[in-house]
C-alpha positions in Angstrom: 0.0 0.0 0.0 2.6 2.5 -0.8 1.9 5.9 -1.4 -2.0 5.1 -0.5 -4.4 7.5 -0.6 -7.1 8.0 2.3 -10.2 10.6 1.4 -13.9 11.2 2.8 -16.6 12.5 1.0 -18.5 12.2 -2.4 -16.7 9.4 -4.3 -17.2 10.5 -7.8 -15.0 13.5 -6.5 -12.8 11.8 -5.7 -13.1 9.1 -8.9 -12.4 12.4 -11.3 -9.6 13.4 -9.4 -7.9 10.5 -10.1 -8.8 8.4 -12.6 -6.1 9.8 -15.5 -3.2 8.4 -12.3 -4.7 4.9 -12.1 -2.0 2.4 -13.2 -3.1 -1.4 -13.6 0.3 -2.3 -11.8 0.1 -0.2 -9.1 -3.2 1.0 -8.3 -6.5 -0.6 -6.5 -9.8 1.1 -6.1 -12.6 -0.6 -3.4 -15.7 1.6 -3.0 -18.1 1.2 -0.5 -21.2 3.7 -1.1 -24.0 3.9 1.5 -26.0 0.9 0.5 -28.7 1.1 -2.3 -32.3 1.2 -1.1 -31.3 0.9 2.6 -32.8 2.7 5.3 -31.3 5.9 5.5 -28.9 5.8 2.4 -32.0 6.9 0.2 -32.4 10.3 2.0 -28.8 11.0 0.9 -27.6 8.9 -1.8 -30.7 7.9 -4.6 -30.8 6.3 -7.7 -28.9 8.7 -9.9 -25.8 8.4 -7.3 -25.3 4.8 -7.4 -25.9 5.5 -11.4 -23.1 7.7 -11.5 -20.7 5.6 -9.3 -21.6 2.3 -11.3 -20.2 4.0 -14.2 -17.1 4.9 -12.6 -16.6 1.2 -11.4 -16.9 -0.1 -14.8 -14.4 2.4 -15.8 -11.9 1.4 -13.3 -12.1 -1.8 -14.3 -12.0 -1.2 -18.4 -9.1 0.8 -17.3 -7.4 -2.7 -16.1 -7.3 -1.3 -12.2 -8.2 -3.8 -9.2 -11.9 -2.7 -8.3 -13.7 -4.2 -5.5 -17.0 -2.8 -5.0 -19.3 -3.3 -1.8 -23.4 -2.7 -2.1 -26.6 -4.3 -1.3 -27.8 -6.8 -3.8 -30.2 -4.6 -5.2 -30.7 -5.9 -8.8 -30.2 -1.9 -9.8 -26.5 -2.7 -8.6 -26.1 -6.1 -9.7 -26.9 -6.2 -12.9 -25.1 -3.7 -14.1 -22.0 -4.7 -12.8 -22.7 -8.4 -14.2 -22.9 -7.2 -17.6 -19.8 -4.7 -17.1 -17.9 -8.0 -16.2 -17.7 -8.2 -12.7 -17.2 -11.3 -10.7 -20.5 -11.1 -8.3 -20.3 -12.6 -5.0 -22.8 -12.8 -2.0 -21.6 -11.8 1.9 -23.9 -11.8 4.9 -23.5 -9.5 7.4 -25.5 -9.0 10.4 -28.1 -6.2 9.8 -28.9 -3.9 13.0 -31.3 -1.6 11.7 -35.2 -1.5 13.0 -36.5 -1.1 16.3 -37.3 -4.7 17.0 -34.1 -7.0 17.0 -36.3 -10.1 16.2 -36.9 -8.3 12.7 -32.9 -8.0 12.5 -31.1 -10.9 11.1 -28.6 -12.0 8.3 -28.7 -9.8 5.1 -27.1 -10.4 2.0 -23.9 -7.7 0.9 -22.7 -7.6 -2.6 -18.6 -7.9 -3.0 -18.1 -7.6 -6.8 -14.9 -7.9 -8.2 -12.7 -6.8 -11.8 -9.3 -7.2 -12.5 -9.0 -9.9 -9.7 -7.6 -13.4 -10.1 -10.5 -15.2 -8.4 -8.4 -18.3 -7.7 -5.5 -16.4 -5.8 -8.7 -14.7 -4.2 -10.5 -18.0 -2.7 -7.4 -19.6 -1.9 -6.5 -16.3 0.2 -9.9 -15.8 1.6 -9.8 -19.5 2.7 -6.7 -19.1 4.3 -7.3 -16.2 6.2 -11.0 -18.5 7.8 -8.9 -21.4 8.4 -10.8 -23.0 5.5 -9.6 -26.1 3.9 -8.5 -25.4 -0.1 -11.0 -27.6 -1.3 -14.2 -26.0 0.3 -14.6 -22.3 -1.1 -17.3 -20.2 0.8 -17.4 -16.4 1.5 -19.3 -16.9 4.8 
């Protein structure tokens, strides 16, 4: 991670401001947008945000950078991506929102991925979950 960059704010800012200085060999780009169609994110962050920032993903990734995106599996962000090329996969993570924890439970997170050697990626993940090479699962 040398010479890493660490911003806040509106990612397509931040996206034009670099895009032209993204190198194949030595860049990576993960975003990780408030979540599409989740509460809160939709007072802040609508359609035409995740539009733009889908755009930007798949030019990352025609661009030959490492892209990792993060989302909720909201067909509007999925399918998209799937057609740009993007390997899809599903994570669960433990949802906290609503006033009544009974209603709470596992929800499923998208993790897509371009420019990624998905082999070298399950092997990795395994490893790091103690998960024998033969049995590949992102839970």
């Amino acid at each position: 991670m040398k010479n890493w960059e660490w911003r806040t704010g509106l990612a397509s800012d931040f996206y034009e401001d670099i895009k032209e200085r993204l190198s194949p060999d030595e860049s990576a780009i993960a975003w990780d947008p408030p979540y599409f169609k989740e509460e809160g994110a939709h007072k802040f962050f609508g359609l035409s945000d995740q539009q733009q920032t889908i755009e930007q993903m798949i030019d990352a990734k025609n661009r030959g950078v490492p892209t990792v995106v993060f989302n909720s599996m909201n067909p509007s962000i999925v399918d998209p991506l799937r057609e740009a090329g993007f390997d899809i996969h599903t994570l669960g993570r433990q949802d906290y929102s609503g006033a009544n924890p009974e209603s709470r439970g596992i929800v499923p997170e998208l993790m897509a991925m371009a420019n990624i050697d998905q082999d070298a990626f399950m092997q990795a993940w395994n490893q790091s979950r103690g998960i024998p090479s033969r049995q590949q699962t992102l839970f």
